[in-house]
N, C-alpha and C positions, 0 to 999 in steps of 0.2 A: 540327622538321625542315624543310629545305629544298630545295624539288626546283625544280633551273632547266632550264629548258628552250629551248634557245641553239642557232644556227649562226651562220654567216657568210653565208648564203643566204638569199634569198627566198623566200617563196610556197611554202616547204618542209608548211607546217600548226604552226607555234609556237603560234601566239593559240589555231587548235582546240585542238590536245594539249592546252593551259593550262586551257584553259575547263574540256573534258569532262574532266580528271582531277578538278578544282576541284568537280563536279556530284557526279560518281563520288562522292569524297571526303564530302563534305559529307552524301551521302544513309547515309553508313556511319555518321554520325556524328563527325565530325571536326569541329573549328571551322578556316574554311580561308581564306587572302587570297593572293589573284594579286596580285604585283606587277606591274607592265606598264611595261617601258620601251623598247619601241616609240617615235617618234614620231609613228607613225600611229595609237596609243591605240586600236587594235580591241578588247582586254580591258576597258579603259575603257567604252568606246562600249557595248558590248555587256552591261555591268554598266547601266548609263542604262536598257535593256529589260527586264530581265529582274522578271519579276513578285514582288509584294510575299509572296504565297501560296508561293513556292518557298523552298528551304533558300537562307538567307543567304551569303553569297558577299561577302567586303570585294575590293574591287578599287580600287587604288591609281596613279597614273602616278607615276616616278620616271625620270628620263632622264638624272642621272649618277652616274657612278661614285662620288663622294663624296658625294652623297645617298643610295646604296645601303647605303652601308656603315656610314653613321650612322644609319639607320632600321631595317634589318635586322633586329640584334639584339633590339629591341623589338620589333618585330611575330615574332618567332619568341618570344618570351617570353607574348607575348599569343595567340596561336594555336597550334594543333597541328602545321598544316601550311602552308606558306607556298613558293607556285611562282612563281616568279619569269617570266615572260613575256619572251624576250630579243630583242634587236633584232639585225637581219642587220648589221654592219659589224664592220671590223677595228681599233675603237677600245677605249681602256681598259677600258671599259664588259661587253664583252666578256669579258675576261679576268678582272674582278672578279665577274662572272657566274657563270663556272668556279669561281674560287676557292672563293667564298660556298656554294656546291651541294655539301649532303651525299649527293646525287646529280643526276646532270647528265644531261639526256638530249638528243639528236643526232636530229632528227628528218634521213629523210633520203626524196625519193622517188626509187623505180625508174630511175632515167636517167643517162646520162651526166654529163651537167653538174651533177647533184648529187655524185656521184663526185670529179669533179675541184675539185669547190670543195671536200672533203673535206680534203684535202692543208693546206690554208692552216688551216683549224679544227685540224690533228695539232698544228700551229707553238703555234698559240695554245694547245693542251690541251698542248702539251711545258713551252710554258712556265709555265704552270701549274701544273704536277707539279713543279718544280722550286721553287715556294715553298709548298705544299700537294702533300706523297707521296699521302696517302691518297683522291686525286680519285677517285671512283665513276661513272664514265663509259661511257653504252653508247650505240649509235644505236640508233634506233625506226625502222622502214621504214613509210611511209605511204601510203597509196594501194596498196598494194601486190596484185599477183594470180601467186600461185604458178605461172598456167597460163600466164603469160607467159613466153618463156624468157627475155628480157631482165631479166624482174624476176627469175631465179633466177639469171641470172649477174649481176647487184649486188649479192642476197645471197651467193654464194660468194666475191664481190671482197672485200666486208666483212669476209668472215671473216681476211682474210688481215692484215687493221689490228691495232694493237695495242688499240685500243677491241672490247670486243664488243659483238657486238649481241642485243637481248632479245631471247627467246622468243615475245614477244606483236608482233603487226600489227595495223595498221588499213586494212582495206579501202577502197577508191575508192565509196562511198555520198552516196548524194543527202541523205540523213537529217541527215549531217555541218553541210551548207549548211543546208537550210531550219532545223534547230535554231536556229543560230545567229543568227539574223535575229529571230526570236522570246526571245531573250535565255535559252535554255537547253543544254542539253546532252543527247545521245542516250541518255542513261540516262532522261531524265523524256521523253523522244519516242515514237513512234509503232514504230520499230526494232528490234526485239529482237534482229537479230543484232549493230546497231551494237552497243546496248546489252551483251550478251555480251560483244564482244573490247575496251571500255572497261574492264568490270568487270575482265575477267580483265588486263588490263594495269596496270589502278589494283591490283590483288591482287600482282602480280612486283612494282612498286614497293615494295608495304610488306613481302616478305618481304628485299628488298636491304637496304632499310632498317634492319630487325630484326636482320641479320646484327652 
């Protein structure tokens, strides 16, 4: 199975979502590879740390779209689950991203300007539906605090897209950061509520999956 994890934005959380699903995953027993095609290789970089003592984690750079799509299939042949790490721009890359994801996730945070760069991702995810019906696309809200009322009126903006959005959040946590610097993920940290709303958002993945 394939889960990419794509905007058109920056700084939204791709490489975290990537990593700690990849952690999540891996601790369930999955055999798992991030693909990372970022040119900034943070999935990469971040594989270089991560200790020999943790659950294995293959991490890969691929940076075009005819690289992806000739490598793909084999690493989903050789693995269970395989998340693609995507890069923020509006090139083919992109949209091969979508295609390829038996499920796609949208990460998005709280704020306006993730909002509006929303609109150009519909473009890209329309046109993707239209070579690939059956796209599996939801955004993920990051950083996110219910007690904000801005972050509650993103999610009710949300609601009104033809994407939906999951059930599961990822709070604004320091735990996020320092994991990641240590070449882990908040399931093996110190967090337990990080740890909690990974679990439970790696768990909605694999029942969409199932479906």
């Amino acid at each position: 199975m394939i889960i990419s994890v794509t905007s058109l934005k920056g700084g939204v959380g791709k490489s975290t979502i990537s990593q700690n699903l990849a952690v999540c995953f891996a601790h369930m027993g999955y055999k798992v590879a991030i693909v990372d095609t970022d040119t900034n290789a943070s999935s990469v970089h971040w594989s270089g740390i991560r200790e020999e003592d943790l659950p294995h984690i293959t991490v890969m750079g691929i940076a075009t779209s005819d690289a992806l799509r000739k490598n793909i299939k084999q690493l989903e042949k050789d693995y269970d689950l395989v998340i693609i790490d995507g890069t923020p721009s509006l090139s083919k890359l992109v949209s091969t991203i979508i295609i390829l994801g038996d499920v796609v996730l949208i990460p998005i945070r709280p704020s306006g300007l993730d909002i509006w760069a929303t609109e150009k991702f519909i473009e890209k995810y329309d046109q993707a539906k239209a070579l690939k019906e059956d796209v599996k696309a939801f955004f993920i809200l990051n950083e996110y605090n219910p007690r904000v009322s801005l972050n509650q009126s993103i999610k009710e903006a949300l609601a009104e897209l033809e994407i939906d959005t999951l059930k599961s959040t990822l709070r604004h946590r320091i735990a996020y950061e320092e994991a990641v610097v240590m070449g882990m993920g908040v399931y093996e940290y110190k967090d337990a509520k990080a740890k909690k709303e990974v679990t439970a958002l790696a768990n909605e993945i694999l029942k969409i999956i199932s479906k």
